[in-house]
Biotite code that builds the C-alpha atoms (Angstrom):
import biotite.structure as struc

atoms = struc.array([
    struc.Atom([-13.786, 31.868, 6.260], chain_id="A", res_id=1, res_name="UNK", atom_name="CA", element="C"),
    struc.Atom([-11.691, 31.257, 3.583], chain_id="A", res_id=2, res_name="UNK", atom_name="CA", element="C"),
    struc.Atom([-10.855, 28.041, 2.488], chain_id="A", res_id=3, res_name="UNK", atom_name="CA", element="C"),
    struc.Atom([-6.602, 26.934, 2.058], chain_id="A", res_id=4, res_name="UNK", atom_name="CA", element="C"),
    struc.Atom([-5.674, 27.200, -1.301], chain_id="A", res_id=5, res_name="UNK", atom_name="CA", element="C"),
    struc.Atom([-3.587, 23.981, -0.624], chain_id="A", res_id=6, res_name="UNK", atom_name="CA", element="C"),
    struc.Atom([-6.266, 21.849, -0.075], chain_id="A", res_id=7, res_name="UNK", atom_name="CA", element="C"),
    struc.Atom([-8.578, 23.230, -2.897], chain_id="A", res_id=8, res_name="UNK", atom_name="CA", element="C"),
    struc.Atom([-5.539, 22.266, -5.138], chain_id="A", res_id=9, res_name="UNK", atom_name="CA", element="C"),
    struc.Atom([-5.017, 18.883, -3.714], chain_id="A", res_id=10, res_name="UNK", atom_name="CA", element="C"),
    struc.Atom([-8.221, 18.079, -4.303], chain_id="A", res_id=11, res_name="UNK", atom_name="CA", element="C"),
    struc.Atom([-8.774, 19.353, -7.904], chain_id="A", res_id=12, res_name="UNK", atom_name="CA", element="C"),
    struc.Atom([-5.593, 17.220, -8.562], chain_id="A", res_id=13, res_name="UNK", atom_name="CA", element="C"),
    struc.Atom([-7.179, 14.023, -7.307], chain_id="A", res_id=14, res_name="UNK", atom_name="CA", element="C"),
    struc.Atom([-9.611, 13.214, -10.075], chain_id="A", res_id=15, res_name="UNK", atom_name="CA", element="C"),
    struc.Atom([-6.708, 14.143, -12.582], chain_id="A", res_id=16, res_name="UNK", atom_name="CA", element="C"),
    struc.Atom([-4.441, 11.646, -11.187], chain_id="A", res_id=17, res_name="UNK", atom_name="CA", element="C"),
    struc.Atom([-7.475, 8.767, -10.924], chain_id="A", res_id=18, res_name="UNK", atom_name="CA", element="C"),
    struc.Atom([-7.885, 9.622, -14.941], chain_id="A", res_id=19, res_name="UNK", atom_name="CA", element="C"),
    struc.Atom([-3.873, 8.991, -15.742], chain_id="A", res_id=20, res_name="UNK", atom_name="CA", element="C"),
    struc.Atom([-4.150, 6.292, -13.741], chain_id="A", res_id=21, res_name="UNK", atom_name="CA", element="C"),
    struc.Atom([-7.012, 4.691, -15.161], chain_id="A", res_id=22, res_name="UNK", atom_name="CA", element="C"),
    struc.Atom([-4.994, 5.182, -18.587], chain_id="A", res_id=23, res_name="UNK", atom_name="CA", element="C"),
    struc.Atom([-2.342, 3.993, -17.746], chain_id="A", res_id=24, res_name="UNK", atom_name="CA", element="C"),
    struc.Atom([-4.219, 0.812, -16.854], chain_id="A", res_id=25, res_name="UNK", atom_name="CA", element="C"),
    struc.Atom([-5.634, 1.056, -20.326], chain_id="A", res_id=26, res_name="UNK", atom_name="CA", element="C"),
    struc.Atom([-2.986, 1.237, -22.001], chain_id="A", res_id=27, res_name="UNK", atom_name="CA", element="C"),
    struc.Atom([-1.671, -1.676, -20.367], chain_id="A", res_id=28, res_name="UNK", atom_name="CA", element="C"),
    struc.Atom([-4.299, -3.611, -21.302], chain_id="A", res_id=29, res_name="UNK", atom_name="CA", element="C"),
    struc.Atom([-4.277, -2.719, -24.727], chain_id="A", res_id=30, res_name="UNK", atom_name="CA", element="C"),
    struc.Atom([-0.858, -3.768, -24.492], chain_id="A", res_id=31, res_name="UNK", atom_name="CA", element="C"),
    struc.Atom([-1.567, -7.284, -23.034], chain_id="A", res_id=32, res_name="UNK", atom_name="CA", element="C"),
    struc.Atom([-4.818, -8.084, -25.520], chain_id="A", res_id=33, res_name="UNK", atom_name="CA", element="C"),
    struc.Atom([-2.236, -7.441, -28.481], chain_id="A", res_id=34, res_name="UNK", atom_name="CA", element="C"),
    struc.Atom([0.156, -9.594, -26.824], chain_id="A", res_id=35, res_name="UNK", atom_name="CA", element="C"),
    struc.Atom([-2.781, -12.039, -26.261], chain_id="A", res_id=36, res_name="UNK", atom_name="CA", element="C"),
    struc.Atom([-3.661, -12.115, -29.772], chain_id="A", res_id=37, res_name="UNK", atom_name="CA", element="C"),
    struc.Atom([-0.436, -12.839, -30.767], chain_id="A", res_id=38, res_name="UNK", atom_name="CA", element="C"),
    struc.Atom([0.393, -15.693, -28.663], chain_id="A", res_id=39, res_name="UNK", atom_name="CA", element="C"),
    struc.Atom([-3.127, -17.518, -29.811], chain_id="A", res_id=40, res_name="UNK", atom_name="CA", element="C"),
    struc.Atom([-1.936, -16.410, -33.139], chain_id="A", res_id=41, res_name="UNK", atom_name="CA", element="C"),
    struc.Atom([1.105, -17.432, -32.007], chain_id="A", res_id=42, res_name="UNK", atom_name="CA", element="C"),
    struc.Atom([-0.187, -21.098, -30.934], chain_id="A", res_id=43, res_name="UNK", atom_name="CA", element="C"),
    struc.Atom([-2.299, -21.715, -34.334], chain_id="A", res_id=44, res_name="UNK", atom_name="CA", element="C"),
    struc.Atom([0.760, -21.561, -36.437], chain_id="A", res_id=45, res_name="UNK", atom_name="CA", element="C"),
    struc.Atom([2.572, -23.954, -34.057], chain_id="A", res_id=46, res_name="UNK", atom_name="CA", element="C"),
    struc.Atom([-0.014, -26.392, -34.065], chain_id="A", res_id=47, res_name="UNK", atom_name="CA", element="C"),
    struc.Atom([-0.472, -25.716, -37.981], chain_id="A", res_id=48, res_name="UNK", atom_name="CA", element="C"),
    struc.Atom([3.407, -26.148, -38.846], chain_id="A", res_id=49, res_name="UNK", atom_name="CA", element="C"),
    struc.Atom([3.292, -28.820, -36.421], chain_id="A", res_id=50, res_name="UNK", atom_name="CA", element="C"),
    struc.Atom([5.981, -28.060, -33.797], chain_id="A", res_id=51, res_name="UNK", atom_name="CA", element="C"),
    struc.Atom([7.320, -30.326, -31.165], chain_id="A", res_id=52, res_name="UNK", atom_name="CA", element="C"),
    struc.Atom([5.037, -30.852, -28.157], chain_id="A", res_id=53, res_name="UNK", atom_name="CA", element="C"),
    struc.Atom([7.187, -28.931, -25.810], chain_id="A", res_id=54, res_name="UNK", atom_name="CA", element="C"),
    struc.Atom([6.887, -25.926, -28.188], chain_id="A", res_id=55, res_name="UNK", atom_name="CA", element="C"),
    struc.Atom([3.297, -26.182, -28.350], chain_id="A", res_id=56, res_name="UNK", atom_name="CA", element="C"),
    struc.Atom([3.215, -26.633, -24.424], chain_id="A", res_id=57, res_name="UNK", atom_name="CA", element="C"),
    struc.Atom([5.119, -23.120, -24.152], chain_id="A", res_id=58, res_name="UNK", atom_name="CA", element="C"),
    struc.Atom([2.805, -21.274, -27.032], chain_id="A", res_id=59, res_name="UNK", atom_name="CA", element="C"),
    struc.Atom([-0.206, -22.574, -25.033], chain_id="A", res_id=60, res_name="UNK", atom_name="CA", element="C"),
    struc.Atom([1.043, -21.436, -21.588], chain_id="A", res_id=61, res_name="UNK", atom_name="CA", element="C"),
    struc.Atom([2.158, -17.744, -23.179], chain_id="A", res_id=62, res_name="UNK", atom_name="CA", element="C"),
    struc.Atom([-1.375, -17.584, -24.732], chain_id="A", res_id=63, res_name="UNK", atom_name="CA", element="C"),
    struc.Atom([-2.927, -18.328, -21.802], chain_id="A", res_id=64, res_name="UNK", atom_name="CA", element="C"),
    struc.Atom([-0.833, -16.154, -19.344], chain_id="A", res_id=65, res_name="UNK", atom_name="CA", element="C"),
    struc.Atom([-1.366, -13.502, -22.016], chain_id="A", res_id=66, res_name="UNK", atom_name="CA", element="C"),
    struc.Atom([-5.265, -13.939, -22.229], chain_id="A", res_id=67, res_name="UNK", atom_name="CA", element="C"),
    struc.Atom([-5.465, -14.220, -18.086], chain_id="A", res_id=68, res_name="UNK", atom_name="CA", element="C"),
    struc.Atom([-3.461, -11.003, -17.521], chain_id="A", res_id=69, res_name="UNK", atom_name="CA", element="C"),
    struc.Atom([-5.520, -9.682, -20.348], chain_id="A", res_id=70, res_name="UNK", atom_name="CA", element="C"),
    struc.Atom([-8.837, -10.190, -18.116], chain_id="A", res_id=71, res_name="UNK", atom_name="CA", element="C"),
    struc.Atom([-7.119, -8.961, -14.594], chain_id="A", res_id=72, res_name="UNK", atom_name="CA", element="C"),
    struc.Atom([-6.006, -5.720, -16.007], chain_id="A", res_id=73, res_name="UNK", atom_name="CA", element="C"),
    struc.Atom([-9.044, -4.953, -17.648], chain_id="A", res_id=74, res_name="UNK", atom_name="CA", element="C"),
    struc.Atom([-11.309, -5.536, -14.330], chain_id="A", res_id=75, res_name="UNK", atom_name="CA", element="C"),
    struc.Atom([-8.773, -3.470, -12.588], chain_id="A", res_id=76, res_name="UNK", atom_name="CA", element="C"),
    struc.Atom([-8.967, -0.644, -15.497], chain_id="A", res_id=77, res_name="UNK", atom_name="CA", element="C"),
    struc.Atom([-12.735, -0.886, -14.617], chain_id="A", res_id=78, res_name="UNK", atom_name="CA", element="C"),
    struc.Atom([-12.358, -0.807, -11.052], chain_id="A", res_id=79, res_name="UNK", atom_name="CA", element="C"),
    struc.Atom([-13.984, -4.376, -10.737], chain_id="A", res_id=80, res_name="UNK", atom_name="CA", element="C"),
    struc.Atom([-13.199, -5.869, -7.322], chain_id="A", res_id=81, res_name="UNK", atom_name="CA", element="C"),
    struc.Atom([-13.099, -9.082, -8.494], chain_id="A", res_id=82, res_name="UNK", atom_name="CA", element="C"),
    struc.Atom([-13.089, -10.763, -4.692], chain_id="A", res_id=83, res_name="UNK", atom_name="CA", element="C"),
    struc.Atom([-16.211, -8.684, -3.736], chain_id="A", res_id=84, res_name="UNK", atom_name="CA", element="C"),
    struc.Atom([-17.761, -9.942, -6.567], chain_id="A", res_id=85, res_name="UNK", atom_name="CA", element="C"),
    struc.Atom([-17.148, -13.458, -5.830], chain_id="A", res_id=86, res_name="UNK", atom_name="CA", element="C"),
    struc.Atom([-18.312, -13.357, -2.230], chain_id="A", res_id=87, res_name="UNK", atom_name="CA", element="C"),
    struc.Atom([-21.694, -11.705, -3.566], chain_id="A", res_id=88, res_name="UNK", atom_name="CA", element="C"),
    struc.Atom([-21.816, -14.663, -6.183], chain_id="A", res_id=89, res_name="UNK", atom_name="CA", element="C"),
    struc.Atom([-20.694, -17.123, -3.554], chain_id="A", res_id=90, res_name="UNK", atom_name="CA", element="C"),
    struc.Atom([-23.589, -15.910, -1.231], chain_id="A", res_id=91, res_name="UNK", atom_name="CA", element="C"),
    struc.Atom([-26.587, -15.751, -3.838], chain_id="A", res_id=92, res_name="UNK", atom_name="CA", element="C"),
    struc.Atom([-25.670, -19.854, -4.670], chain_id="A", res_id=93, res_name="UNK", atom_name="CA", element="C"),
    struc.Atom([-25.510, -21.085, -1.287], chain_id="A", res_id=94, res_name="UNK", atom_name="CA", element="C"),
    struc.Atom([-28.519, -18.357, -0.046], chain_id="A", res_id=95, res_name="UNK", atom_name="CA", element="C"),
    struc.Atom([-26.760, -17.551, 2.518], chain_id="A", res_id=96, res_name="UNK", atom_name="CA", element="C"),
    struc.Atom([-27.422, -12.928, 2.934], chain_id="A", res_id=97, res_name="UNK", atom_name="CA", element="C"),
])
């Protein structure tokens, strides 16, 4: 028997469109450690020129939401499942599987 050319294609595709994928995750994360850096940056020079406390509460937050997004997209670049891994944690400390 032959095999369909349609699904020979379809499948050769697959690992192709995983590997953009995966790059485009990347990228993304790339993106958001260079917009981490910058709001820490960001922060230092706040706290160094001595801005306002409202100020400094906003440069804190972006750093942090910058640093956090930083960390999700790179676990999902990895193809960490991040909830998995908890349970297993979760269950070695109480000894309970």
């Amino acid at each position: 028997m032959t095999a369909d050319p349609v699904s020979t294609t379809e499948a050769a595709a697959a690992p192709s469109t995983v590997r953009k994928g995966r790059k485009f995750l990347w990228t993304l994360a790339g993106l958001a450690g260079v917009c981490a850096v910058c709001g820490w940056i960001s922060l230092g020079a706040g706290l160094y020129l001595d801005v306002p406390r409202g100020t400094r509460l906003i440069l804190a937050v972006v750093a942090a939401v910058a640093t956090e997004a930083t960390f999700w997209i790179s676990a999902a670049a990895l193809g960490v499942s991040v909830f998995e891994a908890r349970k297993r944690i979760w269950r070695r400390i109480t000894g309970r599987g």
